[in-house]
Backbone as a printed PyTorch tensor [residue, N CA C, xyz], in Angstrom:
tensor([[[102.9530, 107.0580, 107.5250],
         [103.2260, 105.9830, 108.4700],
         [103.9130, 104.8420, 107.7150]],

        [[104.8970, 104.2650, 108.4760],
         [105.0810, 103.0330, 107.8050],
         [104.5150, 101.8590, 107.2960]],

        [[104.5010, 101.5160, 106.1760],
         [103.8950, 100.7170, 105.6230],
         [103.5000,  99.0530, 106.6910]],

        [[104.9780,  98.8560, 107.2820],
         [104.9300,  97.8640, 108.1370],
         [104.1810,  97.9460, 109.3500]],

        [[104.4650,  98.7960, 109.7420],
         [103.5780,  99.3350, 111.2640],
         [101.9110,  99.2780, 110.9130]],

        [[101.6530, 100.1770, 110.0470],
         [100.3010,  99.9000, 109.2180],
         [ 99.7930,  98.7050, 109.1370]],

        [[100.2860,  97.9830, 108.4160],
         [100.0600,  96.2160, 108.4030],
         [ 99.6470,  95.7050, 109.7180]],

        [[100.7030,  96.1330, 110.6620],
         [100.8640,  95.4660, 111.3490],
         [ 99.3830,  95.5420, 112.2580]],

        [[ 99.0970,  97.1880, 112.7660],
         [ 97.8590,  97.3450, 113.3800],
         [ 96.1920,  97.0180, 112.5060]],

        [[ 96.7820,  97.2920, 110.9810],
         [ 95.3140,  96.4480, 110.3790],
         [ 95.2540,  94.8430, 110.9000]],

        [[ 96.6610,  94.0630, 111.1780],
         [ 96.1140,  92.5770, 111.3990],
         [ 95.5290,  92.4980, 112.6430]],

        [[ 95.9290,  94.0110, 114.1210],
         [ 95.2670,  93.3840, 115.4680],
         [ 93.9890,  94.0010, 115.0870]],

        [[ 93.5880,  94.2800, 114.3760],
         [ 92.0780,  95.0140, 114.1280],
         [ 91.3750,  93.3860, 113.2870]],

        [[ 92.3080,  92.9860, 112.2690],
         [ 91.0530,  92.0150, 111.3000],
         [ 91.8100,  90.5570, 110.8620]],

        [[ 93.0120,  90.3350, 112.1030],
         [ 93.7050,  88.9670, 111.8410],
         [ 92.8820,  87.8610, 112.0800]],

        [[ 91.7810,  87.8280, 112.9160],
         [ 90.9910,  86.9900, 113.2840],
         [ 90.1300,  86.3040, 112.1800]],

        [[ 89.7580,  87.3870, 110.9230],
         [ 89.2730,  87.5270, 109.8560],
         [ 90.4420,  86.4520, 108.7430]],

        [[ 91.3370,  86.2190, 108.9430],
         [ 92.4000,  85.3030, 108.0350],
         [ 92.5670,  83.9200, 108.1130]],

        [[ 93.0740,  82.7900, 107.5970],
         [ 93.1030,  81.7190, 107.4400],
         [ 94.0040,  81.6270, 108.8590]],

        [[ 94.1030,  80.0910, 109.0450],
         [ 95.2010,  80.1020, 110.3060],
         [ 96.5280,  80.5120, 109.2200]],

        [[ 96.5220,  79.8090, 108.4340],
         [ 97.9520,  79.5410, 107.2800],
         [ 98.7240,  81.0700, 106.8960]],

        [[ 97.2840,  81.6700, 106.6890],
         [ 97.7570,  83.2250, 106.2450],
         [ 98.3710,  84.2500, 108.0250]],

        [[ 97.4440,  83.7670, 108.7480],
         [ 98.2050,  84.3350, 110.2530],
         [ 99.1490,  83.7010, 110.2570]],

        [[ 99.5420,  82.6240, 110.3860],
         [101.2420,  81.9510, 110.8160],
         [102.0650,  82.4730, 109.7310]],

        [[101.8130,  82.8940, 108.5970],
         [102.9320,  83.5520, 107.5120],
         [103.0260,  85.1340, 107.7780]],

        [[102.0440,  85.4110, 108.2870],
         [101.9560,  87.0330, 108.5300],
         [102.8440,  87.2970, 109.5990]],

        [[102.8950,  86.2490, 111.0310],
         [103.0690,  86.5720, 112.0550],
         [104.4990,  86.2830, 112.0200]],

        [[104.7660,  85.5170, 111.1680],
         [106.1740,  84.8090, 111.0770],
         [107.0500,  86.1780, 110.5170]],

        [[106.3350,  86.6300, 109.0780],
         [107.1340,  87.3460, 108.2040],
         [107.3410,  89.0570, 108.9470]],

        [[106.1310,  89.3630, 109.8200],
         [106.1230,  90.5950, 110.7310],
         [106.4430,  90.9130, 111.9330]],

        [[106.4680,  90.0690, 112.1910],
         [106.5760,  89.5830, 114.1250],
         [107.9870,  89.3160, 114.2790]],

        [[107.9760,  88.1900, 113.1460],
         [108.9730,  87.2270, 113.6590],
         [110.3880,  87.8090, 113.2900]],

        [[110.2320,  88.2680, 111.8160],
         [111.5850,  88.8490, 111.0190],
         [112.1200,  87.9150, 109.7590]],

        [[110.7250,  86.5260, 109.7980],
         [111.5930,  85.2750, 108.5960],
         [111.6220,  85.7990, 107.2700]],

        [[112.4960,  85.7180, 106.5130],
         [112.5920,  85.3140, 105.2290],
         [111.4790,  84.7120, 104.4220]],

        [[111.1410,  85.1850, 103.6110],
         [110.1940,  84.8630, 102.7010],
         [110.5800,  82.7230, 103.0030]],

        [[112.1220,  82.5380, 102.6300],
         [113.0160,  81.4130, 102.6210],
         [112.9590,  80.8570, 103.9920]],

        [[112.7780,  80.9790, 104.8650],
         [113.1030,  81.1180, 105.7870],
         [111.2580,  80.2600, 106.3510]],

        [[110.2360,  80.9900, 105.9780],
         [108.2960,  80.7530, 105.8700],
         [108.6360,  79.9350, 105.1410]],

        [[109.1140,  78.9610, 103.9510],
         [109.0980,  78.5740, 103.5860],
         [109.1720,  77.1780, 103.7820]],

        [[110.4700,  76.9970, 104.2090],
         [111.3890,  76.2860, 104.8900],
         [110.8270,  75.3440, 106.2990]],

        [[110.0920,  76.0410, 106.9040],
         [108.9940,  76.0890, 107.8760],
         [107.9660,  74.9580, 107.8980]],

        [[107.4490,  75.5120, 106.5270],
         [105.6960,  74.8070, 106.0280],
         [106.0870,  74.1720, 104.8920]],

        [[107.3150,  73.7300, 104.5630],
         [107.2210,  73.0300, 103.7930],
         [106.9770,  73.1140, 102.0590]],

        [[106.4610,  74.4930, 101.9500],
         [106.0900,  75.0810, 100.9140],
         [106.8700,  75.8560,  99.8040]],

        [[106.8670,  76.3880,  98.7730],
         [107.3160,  77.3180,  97.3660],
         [107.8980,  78.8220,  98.6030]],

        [[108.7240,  79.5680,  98.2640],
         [108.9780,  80.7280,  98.5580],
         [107.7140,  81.1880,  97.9470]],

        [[107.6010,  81.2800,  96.7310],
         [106.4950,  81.6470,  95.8780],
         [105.0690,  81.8180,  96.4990]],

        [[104.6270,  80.6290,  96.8410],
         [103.7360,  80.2570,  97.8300],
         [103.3310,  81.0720,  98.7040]],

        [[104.2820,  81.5420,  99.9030],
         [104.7720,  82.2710, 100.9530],
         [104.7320,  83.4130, 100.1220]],

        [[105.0030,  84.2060,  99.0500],
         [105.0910,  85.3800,  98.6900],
         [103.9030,  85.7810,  98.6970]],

        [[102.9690,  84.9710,  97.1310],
         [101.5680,  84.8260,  97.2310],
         [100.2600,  84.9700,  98.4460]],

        [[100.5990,  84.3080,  99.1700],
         [ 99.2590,  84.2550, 100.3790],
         [ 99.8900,  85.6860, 101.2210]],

        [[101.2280,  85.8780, 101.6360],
         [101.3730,  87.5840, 102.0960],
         [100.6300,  88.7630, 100.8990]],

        [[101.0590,  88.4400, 100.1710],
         [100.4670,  89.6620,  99.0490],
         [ 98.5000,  89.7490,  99.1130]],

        [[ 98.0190,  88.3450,  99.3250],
         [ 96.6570,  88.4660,  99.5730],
         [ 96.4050,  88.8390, 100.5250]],

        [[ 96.9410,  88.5880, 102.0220],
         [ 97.1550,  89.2610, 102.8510],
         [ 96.6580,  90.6370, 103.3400]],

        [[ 97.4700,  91.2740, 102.8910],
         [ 97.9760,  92.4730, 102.4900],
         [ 96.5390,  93.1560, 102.0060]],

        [[ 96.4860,  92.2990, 101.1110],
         [ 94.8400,  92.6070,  99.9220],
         [ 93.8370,  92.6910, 101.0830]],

        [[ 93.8640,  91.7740, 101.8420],
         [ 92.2860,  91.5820, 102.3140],
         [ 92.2880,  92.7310, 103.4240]],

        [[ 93.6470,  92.8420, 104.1210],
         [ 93.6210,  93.5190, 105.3050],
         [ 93.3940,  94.9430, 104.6980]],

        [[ 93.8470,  95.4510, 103.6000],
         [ 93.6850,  96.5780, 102.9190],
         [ 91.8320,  96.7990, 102.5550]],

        [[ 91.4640,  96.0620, 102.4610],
         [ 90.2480,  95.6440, 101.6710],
         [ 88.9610,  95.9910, 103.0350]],

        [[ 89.1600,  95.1600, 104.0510],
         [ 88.7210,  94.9040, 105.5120],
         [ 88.7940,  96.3680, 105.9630]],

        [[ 89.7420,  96.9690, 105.8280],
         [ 89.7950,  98.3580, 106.4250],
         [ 89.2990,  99.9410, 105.2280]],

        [[ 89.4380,  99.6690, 104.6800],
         [ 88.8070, 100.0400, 103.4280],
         [ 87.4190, 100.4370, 103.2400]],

        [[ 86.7280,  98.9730, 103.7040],
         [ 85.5130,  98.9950, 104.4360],
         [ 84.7260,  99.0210, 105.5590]],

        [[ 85.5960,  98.8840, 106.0900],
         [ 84.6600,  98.9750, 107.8250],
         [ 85.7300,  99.9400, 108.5260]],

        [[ 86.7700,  99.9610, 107.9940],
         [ 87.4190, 101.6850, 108.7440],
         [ 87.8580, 101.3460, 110.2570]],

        [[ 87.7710, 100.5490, 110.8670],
         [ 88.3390, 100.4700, 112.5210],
         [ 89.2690, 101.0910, 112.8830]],

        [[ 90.7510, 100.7990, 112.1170],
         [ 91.3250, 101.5060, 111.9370],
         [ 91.7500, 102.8340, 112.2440]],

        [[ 91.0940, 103.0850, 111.0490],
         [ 90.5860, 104.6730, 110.9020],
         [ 90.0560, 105.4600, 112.2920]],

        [[ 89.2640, 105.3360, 112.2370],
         [ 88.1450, 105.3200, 113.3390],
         [ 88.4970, 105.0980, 114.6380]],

        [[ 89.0780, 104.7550, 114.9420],
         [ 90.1410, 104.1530, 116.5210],
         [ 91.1690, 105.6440, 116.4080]],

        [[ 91.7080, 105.6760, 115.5100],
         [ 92.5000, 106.9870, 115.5970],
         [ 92.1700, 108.2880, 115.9490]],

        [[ 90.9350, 108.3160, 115.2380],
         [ 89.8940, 109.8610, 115.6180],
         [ 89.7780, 109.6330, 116.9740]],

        [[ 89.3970, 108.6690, 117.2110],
         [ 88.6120, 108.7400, 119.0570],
         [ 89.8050, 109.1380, 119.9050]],

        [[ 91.0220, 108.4230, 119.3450],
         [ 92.1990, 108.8540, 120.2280],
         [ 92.7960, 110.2750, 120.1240]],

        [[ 92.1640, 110.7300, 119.0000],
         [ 92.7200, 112.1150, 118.7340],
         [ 91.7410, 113.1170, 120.0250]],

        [[ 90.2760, 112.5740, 119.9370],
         [ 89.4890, 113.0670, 119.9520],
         [ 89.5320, 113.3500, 121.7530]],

        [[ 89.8300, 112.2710, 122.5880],
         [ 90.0100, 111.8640, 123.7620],
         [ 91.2490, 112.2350, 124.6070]],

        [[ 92.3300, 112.4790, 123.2700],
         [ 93.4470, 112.8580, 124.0580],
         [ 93.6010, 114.2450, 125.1090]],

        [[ 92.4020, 115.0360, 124.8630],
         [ 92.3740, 116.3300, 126.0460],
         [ 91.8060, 116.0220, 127.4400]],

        [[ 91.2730, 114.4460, 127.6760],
         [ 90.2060, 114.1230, 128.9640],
         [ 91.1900, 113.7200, 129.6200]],

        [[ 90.7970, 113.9720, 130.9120],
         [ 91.0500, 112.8500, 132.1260],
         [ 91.9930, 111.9950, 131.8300]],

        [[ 92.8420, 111.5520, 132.5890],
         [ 93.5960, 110.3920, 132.4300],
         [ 92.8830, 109.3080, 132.4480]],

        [[ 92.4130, 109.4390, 133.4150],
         [ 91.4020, 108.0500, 134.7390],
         [ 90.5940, 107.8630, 133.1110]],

        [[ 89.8010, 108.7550, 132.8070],
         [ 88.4950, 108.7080, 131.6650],
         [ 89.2670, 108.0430, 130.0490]],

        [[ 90.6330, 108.5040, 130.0790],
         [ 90.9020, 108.4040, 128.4600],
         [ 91.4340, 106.4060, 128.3900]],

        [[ 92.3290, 106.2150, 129.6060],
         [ 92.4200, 104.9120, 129.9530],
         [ 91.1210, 104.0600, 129.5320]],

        [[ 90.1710, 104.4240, 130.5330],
         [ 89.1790, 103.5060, 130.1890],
         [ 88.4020, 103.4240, 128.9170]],

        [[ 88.4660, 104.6840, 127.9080],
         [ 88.0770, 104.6760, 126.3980],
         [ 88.8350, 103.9980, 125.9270]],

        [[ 90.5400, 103.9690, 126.2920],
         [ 91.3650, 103.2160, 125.2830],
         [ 90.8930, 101.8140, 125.4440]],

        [[ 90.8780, 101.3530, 126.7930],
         [ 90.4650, 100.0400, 126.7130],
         [ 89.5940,  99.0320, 125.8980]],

        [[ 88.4710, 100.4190, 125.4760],
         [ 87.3840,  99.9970, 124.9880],
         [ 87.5560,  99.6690, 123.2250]],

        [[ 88.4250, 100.3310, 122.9120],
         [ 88.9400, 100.7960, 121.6160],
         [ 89.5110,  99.4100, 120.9630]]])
């Protein structure tokens, strides 16, 4: 899987879990499409800066899933569910 896509579904699983500072650089640099220069420019801050708190990022969301697996675990059920009911698999996804 792509590395980005990956990222991207560990942050709707454990973004809540991050600083506001580290979500507005995440959301900016993934979402948005900015430039490291670009986050920077923004907040006022080092590119460097902006490099730094993504790379921890990265760490924790790796770290978060690592350990508690949601992730993970969200995938099986969908694997697991994909032969039921429409009506039935809808309402598991919801839950998911």
């Amino acid at each position: 899987m792509d590395d980005r896509i990956y990222l991207i579904n560990l942050y709707d699983y454990y973004g809540d879990l991050l600083t506001e500072k580290q979500q507005n650089y995440f959301e900016d640099y993934y979402f948005n499409n900015y430039s490291f220069a670009e986050i920077s420019e923004n907040y006022n801050v080092s590119r460097n800066a902006v490099f730094k708190q993504l790379k921890e990022v990265v760490n924790k969301l790796s770290n978060y899933e690592e350990k508690l697996e949601l992730y993970a675990k969200s995938l099986k059920i969908k694997a697991i569910i994909s032969d039921f009911d429409d009506t039935i698999k809808k309402e598991i996804e919801k839950l998911i």
